[in-house]
The first five atom37 places (N, CA, C, CB, O) and aatype in JSON, in Angstrom:
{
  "aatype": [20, 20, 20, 20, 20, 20, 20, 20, 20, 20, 20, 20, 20, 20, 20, 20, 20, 20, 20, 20, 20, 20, 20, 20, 20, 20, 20, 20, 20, 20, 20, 20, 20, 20, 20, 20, 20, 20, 20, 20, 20, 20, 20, 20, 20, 20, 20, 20, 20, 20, 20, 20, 20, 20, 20, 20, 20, 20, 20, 20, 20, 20, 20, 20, 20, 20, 20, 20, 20, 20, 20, 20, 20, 20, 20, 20, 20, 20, 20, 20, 20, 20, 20, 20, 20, 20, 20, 20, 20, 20, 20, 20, 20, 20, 20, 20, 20, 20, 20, 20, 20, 20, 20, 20, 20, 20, 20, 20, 20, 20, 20, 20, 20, 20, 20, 20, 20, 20, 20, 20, 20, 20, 20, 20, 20, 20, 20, 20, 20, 20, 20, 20, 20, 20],
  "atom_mask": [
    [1, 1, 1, 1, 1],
    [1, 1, 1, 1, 1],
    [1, 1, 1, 1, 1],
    [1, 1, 1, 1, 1],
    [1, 1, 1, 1, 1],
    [1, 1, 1, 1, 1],
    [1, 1, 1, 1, 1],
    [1, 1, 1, 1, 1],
    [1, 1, 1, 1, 1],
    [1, 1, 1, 1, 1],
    [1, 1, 1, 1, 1],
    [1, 1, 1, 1, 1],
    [1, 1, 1, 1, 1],
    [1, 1, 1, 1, 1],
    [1, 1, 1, 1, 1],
    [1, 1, 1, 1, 1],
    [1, 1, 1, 1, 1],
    [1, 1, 1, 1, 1],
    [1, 1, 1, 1, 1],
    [1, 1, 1, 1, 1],
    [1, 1, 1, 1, 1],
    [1, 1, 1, 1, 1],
    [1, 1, 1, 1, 1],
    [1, 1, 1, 1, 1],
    [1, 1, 1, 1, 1],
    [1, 1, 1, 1, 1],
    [1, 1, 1, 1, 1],
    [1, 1, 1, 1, 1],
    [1, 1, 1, 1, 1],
    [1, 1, 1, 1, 1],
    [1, 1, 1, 1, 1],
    [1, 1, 1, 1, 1],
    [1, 1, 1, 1, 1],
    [1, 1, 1, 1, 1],
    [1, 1, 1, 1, 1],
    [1, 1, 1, 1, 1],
    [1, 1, 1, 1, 1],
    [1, 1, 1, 1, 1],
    [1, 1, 1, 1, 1],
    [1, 1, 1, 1, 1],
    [1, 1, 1, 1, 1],
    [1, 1, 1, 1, 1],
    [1, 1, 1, 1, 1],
    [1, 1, 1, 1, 1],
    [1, 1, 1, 1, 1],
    [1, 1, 1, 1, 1],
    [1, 1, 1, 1, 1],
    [1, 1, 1, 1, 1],
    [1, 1, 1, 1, 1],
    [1, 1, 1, 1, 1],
    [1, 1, 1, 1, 1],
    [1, 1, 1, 1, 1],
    [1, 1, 1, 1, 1],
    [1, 1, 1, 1, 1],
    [1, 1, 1, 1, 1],
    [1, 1, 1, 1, 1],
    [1, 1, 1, 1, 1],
    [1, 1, 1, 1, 1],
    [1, 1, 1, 1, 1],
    [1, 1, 1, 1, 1],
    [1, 1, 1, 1, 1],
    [1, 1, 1, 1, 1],
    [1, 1, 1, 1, 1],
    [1, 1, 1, 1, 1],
    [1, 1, 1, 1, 1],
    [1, 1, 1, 1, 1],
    [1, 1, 1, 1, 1],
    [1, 1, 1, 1, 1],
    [1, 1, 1, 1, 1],
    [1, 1, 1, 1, 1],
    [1, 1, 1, 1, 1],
    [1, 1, 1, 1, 1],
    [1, 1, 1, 1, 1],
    [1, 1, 1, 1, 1],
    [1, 1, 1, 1, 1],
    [1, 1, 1, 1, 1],
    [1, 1, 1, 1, 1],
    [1, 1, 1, 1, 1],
    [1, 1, 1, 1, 1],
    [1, 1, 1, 1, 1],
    [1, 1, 1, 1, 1],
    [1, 1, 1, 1, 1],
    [1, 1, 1, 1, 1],
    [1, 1, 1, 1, 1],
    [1, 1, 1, 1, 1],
    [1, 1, 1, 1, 1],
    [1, 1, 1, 1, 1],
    [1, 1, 1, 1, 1],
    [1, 1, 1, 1, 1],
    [1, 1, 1, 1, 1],
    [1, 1, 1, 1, 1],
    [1, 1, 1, 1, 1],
    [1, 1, 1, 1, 1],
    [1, 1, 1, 1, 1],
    [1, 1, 1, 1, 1],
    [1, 1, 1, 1, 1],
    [1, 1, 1, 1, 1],
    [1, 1, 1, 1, 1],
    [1, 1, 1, 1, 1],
    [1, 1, 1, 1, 1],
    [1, 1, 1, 1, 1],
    [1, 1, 1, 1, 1],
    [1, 1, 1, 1, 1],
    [1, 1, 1, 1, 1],
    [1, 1, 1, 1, 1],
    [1, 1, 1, 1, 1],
    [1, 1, 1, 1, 1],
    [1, 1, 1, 1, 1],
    [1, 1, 1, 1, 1],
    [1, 1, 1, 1, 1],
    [1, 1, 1, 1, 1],
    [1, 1, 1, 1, 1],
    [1, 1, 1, 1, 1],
    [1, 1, 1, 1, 1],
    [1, 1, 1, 1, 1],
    [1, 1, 1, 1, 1],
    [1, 1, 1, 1, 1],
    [1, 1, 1, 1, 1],
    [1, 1, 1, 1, 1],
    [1, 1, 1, 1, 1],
    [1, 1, 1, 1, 1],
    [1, 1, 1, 1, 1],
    [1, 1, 1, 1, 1],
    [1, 1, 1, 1, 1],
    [1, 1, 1, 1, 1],
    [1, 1, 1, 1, 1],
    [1, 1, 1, 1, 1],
    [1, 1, 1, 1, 1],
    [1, 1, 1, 1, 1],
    [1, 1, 1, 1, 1],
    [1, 1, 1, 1, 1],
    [1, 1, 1, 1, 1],
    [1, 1, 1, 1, 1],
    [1, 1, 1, 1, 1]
  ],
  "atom_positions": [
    [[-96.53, 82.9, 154.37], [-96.31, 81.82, 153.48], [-95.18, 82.16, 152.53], [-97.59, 81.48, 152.73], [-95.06, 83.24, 151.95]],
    [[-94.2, 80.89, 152.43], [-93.13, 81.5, 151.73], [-93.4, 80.29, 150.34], [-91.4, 81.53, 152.75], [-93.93, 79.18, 150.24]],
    [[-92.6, 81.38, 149.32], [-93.65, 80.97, 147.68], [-91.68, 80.25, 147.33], [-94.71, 83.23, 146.03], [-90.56, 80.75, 147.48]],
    [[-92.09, 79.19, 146.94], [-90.56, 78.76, 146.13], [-90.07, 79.47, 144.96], [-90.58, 77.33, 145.55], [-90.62, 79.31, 143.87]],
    [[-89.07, 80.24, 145.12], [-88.37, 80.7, 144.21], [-87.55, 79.9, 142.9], [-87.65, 81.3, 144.95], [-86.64, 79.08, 142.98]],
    [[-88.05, 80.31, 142.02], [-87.38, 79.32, 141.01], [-86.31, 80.0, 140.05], [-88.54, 78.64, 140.08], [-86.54, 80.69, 139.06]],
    [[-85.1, 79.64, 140.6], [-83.79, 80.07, 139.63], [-83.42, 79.94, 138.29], [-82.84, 79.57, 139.99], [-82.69, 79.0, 137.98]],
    [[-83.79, 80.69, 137.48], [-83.67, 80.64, 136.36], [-82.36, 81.41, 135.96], [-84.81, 81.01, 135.84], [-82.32, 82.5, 136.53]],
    [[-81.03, 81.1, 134.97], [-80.14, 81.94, 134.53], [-80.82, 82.29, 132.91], [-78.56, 81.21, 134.64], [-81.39, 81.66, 132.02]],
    [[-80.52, 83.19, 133.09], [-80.69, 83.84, 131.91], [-79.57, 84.0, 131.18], [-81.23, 84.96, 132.07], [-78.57, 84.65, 131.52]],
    [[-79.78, 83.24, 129.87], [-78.25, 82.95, 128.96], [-78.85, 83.8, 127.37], [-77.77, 80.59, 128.64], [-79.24, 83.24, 126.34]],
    [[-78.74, 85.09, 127.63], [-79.07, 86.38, 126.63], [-77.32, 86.27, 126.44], [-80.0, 88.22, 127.45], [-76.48, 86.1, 127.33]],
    [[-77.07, 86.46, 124.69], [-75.94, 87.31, 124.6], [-76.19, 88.38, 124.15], [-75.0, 86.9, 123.96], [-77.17, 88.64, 123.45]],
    [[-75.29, 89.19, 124.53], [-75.51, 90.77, 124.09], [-74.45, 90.87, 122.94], [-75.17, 92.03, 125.46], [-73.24, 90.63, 122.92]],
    [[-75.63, 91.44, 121.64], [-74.59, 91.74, 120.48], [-73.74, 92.98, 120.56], [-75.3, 91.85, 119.17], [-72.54, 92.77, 120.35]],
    [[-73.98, 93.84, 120.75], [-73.68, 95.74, 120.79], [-71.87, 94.77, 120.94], [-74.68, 97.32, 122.92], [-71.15, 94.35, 120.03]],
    [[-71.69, 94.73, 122.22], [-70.0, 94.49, 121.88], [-69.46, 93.63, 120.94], [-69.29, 94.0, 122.97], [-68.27, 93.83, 120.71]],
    [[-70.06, 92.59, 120.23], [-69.04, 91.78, 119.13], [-69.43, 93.08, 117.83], [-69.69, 89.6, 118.62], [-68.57, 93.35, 116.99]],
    [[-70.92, 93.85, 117.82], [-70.55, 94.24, 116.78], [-69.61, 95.39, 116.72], [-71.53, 94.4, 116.18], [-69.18, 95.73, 115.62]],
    [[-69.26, 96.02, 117.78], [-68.08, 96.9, 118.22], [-66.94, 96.18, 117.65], [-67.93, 97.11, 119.86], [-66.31, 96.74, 116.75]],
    [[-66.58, 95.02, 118.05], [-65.08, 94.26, 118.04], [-65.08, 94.34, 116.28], [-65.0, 92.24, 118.92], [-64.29, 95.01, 115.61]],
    [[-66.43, 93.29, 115.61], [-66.18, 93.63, 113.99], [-66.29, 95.03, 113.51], [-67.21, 92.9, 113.1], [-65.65, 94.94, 112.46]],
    [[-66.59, 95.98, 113.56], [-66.59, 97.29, 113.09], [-65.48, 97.41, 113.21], [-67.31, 98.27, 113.6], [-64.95, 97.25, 112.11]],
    [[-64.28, 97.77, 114.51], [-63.42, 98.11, 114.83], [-62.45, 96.92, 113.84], [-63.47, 98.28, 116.34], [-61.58, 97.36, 113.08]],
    [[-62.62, 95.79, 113.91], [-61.66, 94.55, 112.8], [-61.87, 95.5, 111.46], [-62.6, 92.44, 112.52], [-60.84, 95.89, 110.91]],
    [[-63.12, 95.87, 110.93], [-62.93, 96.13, 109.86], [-62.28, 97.4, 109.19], [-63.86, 95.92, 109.58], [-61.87, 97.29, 108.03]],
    [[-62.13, 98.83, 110.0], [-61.63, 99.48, 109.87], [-60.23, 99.49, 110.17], [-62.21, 100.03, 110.15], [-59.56, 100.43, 109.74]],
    [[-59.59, 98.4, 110.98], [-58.11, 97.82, 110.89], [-57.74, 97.56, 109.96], [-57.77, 96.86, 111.44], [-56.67, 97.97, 109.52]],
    [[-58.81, 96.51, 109.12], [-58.27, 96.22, 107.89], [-58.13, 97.12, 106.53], [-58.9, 95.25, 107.61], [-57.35, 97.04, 105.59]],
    [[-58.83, 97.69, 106.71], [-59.1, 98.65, 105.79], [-58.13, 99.53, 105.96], [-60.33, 99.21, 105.86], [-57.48, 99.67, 104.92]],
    [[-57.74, 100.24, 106.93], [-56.71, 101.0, 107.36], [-55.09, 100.27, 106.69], [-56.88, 101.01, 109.14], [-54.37, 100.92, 105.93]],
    [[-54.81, 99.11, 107.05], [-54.13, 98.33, 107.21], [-53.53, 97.68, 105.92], [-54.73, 97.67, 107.99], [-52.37, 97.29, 105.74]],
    [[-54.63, 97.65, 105.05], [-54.58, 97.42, 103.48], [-53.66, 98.21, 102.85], [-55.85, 97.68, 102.78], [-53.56, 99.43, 102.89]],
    [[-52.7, 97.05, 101.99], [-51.51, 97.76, 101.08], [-52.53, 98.01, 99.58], [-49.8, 96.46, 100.78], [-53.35, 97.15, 99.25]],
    [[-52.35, 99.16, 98.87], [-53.03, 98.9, 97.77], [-52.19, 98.75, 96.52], [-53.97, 99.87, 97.63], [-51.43, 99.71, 96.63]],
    [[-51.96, 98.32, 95.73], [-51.42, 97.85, 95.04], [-51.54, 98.58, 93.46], [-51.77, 96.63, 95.31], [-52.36, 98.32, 92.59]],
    [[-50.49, 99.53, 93.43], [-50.14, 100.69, 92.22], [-50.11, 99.66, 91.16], [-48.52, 101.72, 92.33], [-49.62, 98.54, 91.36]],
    [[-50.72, 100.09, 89.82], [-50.2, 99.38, 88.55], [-48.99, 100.0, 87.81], [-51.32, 99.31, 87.54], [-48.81, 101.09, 87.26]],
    [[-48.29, 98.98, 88.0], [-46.81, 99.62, 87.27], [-46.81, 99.48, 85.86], [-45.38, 98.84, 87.73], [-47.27, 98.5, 85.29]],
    [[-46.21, 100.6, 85.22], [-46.19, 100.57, 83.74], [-46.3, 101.92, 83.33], [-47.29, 99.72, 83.1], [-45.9, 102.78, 84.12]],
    [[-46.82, 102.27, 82.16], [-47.5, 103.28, 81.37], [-48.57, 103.49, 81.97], [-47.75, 103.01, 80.05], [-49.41, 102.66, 82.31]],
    [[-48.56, 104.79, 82.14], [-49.77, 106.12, 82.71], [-49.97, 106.28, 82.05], [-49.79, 107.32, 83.35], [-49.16, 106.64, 81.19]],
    [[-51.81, 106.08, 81.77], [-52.11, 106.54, 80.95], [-54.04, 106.68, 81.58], [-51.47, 105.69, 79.65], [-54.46, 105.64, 82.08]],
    [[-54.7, 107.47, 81.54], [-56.11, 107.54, 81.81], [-57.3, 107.26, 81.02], [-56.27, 108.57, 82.1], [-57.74, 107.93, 80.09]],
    [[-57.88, 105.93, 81.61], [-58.84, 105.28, 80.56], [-60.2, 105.99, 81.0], [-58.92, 103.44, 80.62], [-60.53, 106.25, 82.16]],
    [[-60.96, 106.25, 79.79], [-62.39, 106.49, 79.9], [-63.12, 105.41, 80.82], [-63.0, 106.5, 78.48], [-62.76, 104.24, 80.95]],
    [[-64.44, 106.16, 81.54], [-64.92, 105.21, 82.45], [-66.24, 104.89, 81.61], [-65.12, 105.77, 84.06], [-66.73, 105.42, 80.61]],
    [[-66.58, 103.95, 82.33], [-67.78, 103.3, 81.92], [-68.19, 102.91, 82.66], [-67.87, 102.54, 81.18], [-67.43, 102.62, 83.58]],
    [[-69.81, 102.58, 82.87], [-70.95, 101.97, 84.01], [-70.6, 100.11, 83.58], [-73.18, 102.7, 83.53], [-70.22, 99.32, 84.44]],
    [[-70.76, 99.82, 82.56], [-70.47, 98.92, 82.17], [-69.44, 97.77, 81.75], [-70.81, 99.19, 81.84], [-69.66, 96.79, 81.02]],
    [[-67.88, 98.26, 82.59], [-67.09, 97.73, 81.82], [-66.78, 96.67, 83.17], [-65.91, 98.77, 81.05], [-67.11, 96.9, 84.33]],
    [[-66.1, 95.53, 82.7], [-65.63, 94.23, 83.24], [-64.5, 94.6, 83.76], [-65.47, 93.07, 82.29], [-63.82, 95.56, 83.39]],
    [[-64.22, 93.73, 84.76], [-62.36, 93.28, 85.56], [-61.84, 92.78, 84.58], [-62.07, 92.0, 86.97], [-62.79, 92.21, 84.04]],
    [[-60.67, 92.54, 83.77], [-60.05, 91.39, 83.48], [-58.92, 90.67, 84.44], [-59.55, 91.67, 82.29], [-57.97, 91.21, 85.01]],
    [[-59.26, 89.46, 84.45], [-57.83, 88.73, 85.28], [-56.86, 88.1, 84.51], [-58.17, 87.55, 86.27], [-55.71, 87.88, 84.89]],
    [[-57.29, 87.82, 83.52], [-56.29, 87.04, 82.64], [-55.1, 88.03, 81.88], [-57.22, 86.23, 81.42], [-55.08, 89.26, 81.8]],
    [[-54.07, 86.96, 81.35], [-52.88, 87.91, 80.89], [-53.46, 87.66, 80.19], [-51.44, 87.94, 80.86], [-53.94, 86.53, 80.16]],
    [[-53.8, 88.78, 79.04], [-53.71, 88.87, 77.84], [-53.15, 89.35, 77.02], [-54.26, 89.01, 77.6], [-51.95, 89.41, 77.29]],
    [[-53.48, 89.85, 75.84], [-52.88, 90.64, 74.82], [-53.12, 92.09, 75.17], [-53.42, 90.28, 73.44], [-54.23, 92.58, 75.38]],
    [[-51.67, 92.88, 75.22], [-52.61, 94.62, 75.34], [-52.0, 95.5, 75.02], [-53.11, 95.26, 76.67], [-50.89, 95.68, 75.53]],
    [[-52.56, 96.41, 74.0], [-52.25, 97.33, 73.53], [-51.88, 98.81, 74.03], [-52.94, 97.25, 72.91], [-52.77, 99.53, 73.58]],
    [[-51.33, 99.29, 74.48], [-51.47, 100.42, 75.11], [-51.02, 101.91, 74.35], [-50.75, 100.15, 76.3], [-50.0, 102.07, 73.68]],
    [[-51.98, 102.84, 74.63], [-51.72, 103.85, 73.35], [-51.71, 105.17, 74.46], [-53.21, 103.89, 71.84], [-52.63, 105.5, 75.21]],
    [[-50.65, 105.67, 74.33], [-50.5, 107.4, 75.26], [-51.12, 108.01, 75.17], [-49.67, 108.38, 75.17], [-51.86, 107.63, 74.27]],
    [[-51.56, 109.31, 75.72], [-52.23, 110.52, 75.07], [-51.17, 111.07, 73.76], [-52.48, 111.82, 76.36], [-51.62, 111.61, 72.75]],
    [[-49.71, 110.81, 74.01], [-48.67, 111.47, 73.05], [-48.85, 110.26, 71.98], [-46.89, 111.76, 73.74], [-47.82, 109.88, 71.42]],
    [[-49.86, 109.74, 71.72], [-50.09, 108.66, 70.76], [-48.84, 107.87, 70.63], [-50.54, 109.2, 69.39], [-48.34, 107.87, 69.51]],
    [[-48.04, 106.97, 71.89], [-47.38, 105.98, 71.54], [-47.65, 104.9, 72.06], [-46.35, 106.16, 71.63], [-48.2, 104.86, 73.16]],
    [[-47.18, 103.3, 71.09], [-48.26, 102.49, 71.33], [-47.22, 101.13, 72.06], [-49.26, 102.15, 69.73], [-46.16, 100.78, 71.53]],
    [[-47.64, 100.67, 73.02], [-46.96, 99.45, 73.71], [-47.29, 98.02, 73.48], [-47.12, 99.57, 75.03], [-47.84, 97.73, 74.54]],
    [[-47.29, 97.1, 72.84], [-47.74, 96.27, 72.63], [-47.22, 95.4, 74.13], [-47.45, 95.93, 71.22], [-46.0, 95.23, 74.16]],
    [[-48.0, 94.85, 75.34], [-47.48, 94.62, 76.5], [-46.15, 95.24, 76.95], [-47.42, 93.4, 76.56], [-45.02, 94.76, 76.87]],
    [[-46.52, 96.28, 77.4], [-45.36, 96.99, 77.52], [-44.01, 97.13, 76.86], [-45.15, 96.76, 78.42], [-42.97, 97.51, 77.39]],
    [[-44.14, 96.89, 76.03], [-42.91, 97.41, 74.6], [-43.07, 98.14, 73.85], [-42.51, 96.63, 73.62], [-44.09, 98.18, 73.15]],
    [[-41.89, 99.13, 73.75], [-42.33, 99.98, 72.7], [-42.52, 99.43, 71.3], [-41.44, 101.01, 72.62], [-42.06, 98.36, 70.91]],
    [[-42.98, 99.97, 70.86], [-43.63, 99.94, 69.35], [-44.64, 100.66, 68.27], [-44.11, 99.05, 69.36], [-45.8, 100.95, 68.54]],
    [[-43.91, 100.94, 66.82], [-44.46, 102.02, 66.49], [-45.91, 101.39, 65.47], [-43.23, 103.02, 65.74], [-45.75, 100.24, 65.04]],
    [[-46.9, 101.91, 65.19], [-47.83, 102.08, 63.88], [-47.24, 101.05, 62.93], [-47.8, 103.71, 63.15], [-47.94, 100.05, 62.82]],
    [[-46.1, 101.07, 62.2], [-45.5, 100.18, 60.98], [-45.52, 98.8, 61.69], [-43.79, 100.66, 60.4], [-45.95, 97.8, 61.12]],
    [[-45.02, 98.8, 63.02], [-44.34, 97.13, 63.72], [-45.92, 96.7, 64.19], [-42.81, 97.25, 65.59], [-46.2, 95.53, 63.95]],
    [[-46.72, 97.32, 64.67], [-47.87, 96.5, 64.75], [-48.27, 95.29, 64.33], [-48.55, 96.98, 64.4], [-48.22, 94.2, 64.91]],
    [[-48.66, 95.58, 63.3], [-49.1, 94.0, 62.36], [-48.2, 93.14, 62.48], [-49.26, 94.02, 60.71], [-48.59, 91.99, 62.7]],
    [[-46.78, 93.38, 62.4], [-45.96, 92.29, 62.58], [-45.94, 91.56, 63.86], [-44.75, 92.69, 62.33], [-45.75, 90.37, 64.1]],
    [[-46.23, 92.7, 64.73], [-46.0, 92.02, 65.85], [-47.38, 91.34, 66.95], [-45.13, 93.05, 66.52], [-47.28, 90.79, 68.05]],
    [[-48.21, 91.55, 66.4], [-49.24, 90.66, 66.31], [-49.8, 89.75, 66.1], [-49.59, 90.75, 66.12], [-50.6, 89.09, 66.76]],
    [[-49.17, 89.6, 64.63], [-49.12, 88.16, 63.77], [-48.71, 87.23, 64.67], [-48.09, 88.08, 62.49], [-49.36, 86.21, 64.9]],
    [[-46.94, 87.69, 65.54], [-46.07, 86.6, 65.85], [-47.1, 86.11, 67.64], [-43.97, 87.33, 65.96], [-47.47, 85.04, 68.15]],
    [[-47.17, 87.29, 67.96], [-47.93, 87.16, 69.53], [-49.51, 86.36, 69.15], [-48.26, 89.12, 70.39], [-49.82, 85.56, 70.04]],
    [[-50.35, 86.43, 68.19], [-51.26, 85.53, 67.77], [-51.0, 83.5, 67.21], [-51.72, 86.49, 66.62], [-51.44, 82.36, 67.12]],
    [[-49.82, 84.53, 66.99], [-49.03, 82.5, 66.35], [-49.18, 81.72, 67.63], [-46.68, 82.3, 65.82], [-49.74, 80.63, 67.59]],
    [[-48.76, 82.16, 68.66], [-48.5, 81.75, 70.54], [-49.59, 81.69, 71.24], [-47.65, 82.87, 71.49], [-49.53, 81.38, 72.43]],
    [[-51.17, 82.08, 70.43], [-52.18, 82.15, 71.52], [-52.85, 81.43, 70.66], [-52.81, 83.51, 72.14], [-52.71, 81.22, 69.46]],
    [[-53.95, 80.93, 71.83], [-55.28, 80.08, 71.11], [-56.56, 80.84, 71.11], [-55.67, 78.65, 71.94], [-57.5, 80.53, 70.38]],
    [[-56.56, 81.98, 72.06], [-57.28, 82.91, 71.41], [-56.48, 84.11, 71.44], [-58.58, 83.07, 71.97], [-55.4, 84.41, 71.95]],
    [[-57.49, 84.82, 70.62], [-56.89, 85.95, 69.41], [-57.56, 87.54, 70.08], [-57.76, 85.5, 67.36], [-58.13, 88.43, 69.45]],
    [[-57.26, 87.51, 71.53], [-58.02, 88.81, 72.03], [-57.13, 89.76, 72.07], [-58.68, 88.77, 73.38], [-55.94, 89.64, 72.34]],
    [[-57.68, 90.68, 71.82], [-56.39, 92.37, 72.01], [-57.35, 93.36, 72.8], [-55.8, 93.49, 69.99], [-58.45, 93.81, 72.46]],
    [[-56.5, 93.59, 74.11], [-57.3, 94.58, 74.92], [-56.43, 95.97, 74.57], [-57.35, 94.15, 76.72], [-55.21, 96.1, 74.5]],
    [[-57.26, 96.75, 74.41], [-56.88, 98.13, 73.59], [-57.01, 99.08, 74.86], [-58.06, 98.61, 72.13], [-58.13, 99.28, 75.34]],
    [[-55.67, 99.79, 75.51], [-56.06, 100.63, 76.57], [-55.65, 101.45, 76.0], [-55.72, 100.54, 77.88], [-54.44, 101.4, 75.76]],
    [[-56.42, 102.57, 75.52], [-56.03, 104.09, 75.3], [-56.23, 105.09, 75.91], [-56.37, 104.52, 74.45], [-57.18, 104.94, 76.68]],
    [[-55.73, 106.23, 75.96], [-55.64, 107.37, 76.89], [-57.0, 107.41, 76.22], [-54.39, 108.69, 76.88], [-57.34, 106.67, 75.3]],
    [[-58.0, 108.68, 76.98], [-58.9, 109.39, 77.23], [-58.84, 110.57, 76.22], [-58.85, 109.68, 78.56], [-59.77, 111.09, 75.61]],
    [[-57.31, 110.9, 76.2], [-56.95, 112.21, 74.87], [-56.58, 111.61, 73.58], [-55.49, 113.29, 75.21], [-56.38, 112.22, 72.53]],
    [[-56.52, 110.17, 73.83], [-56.12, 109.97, 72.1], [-57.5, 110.55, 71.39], [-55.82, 107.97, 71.53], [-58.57, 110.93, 71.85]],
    [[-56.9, 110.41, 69.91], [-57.56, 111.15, 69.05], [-58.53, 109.71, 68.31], [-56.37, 112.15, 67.98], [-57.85, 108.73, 68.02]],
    [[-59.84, 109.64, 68.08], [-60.86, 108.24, 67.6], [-60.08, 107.81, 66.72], [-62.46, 108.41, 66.9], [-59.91, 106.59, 66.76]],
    [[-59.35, 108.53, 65.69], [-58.62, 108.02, 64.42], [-57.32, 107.14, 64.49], [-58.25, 109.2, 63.63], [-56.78, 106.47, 63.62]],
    [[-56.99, 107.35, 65.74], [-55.82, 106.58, 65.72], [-56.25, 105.23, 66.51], [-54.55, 107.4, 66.38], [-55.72, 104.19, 66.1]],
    [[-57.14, 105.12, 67.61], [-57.93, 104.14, 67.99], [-58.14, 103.14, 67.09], [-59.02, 104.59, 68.36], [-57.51, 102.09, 66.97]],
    [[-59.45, 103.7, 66.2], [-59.78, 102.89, 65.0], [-58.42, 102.41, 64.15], [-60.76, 103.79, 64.04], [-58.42, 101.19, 63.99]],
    [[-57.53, 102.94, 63.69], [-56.58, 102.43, 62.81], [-55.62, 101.5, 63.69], [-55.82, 103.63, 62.06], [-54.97, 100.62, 63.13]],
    [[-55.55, 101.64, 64.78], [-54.42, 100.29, 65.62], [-55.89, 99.03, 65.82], [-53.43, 101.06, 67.98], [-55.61, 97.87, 66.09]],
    [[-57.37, 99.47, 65.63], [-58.43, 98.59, 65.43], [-58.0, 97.78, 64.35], [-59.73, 99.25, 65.17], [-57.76, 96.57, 64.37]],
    [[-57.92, 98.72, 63.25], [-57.73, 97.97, 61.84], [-57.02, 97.39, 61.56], [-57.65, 98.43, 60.94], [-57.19, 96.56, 60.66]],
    [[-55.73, 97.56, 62.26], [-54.51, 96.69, 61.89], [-54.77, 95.11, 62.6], [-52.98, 97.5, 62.53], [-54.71, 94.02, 62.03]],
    [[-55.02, 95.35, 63.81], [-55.39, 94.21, 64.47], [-56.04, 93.46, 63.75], [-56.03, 94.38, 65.52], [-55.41, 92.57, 63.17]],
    [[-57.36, 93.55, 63.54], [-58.6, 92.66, 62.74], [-57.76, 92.58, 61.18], [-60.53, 93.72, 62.63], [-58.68, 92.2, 60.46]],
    [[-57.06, 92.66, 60.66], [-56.36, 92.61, 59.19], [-55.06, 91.46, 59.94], [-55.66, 94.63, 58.37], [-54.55, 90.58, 59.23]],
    [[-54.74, 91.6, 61.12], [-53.66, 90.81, 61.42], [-54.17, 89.59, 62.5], [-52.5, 91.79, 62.01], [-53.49, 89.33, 63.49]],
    [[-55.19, 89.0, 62.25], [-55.76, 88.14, 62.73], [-56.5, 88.08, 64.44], [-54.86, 87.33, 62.43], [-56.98, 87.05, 64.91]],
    [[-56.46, 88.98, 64.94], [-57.59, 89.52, 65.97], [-58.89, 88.99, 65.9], [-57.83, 90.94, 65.84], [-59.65, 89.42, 65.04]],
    [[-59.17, 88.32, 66.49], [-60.83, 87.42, 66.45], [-62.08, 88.84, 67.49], [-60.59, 85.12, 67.88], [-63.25, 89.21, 67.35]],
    [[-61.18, 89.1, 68.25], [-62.28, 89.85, 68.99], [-61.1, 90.85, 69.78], [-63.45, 88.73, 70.13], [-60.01, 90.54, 70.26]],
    [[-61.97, 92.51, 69.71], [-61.23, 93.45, 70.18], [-61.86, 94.04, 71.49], [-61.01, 94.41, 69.14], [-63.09, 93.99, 71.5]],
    [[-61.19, 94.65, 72.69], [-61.84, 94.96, 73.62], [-61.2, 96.22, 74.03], [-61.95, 93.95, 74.51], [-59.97, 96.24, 74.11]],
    [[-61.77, 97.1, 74.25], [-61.73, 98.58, 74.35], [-61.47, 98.96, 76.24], [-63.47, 99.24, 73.6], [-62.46, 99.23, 76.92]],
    [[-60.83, 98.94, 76.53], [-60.3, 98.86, 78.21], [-61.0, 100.72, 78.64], [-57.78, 98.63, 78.39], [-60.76, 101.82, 78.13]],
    [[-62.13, 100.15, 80.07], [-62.42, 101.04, 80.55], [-61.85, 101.21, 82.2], [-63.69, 101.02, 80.25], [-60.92, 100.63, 82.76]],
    [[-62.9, 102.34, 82.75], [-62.46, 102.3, 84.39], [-63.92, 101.97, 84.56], [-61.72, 103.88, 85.35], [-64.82, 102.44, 83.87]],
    [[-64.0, 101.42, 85.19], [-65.75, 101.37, 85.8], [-65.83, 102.98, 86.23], [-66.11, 100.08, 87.57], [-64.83, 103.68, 86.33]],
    [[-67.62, 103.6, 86.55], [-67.68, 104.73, 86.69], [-69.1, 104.88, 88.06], [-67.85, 105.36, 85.09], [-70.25, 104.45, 88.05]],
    [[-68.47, 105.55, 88.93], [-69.11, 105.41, 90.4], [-70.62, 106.27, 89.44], [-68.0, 106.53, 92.2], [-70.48, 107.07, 88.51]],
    [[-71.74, 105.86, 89.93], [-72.75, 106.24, 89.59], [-73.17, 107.68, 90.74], [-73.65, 104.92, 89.53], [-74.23, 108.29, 90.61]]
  ]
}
């Protein structure tokens, strides 16, 4: 006695090779990736678990380890500060100053380019970190 065979296709896809193809995409890209140097003043910020991206242009202070200070990349000394704050605050609607200082500046000079700011109309000051791999 012959039994009817019933043809069934079996429509299984097999993952193992696409996830080969994306693994392999992703280490292309990764490989492949330009990374993108920040040009300017070197200078090494303290890290923190806690600190934010910023995207926006803002206001920024930048202070050396040889304690010299850039107001967006310009030079500028301790005396021109306030002045030149005043005029860069006249031009904004808010009043933020991101403060990137070296890691070797000394707290005292931190705090006093603080002070000038908040005396020269600074609404809110922000202390620029690196995030810090746990």
């Amino acid at each position: 006695m012959q039994f009817k065979r019933s043809r069934t296709l079996s429509t299984r896809l097999d993952v193992a090779p696409m996830a080969d193809v994306v693994f392999l995409l992703l280490i292309f890209f990764m490989l492949s990736t330009s990374f993108v140097v920040q040009p300017g003043i070197q200078i090494k910020l303290p890290k923190a678990v806690t600190s934010e991206i910023q995207l926006k242009k803002d206001l920024i202070l930048t202070i050396t380890a040889e304690n010299i200070l850039f107001l967006n990349e310009e030079l500028i000394t301790l005396d021109e500060l306030g002045e030149a704050l005043q005029a860069a605050f006249a031009q904004r609607k808010d009043r933020i100053l991101i403060i990137k200082a070296d890691q070797e500046v000394k707290h005292g000079m931190v705090v006093q380019a603080m002070d000038i700011a908040k005396m020269n109309g600074a609404d809110r000051l922000v202390i620029a970190t690196e995030p810090k791999l746990l």
